[in-house]
C-alpha positions in Angstrom: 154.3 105.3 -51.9 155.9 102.5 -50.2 159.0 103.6 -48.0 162.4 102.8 -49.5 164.6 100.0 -49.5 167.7 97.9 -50.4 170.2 100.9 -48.8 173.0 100.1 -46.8 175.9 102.0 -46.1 179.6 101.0 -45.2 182.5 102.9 -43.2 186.0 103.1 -44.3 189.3 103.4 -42.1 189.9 106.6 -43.4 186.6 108.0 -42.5 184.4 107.8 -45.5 181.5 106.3 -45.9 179.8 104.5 -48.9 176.2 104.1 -49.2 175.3 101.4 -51.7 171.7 100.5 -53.2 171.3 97.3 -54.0 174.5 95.9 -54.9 176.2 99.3 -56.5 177.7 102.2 -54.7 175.4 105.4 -55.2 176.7 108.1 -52.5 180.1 108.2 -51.2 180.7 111.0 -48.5 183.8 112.3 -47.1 184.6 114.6 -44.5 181.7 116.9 -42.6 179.4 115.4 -44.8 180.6 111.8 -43.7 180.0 113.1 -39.8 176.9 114.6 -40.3 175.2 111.5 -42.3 176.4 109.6 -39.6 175.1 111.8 -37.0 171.7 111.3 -39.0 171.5 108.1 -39.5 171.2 107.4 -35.4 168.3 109.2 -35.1 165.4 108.0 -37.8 164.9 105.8 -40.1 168.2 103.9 -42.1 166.1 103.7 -45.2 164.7 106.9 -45.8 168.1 108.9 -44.7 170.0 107.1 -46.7 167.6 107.5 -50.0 167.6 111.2 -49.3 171.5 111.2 -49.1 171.7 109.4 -52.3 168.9 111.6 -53.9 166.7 108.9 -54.4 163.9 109.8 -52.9 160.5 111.4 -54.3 161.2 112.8 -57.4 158.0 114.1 -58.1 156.6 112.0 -61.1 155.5 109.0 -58.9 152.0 107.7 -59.4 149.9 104.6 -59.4 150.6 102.4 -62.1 146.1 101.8 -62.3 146.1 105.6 -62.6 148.4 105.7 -66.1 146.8 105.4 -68.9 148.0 103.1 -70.3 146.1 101.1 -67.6 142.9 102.3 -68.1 141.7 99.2 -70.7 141.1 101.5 -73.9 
């Protein structure tokens, strides 16, 4: 699985933050959680923090698009 992408995240005046994927806003946090994604994101890797945040991350059902199949040339 190839490591996420397209996250970026943007703070406000009045302390909240919005993390947007590609263009649309999928997380905003407020408060304590605002601090501790912050507090986070300092320490490892933007991407993969903020995909977890967001809840995009490793749902389970991933797999190898030559494994399906519908891939398999039957």
């Amino acid at each position: 699985m190839s490591a996420p992408s397209g996250f970026s995240y943007k703070r406000r005046s009045d302390g909240t933050v919005v993390i947007v994927h590609r263009g649309r806003a999928a997380a905003t946090l407020r408060g304590g959680r605002a601090a501790k994604f912050l507090a986070e994101i300092d320490g490892e890797d933007d991407q993969l923090v903020m995909a977890r945040w967001t809840g995009s991350y490793k749902f389970g059902n991933e797999r190898m698009g030559k494994d399906h199949p519908r891939n398999q040339g039957r």
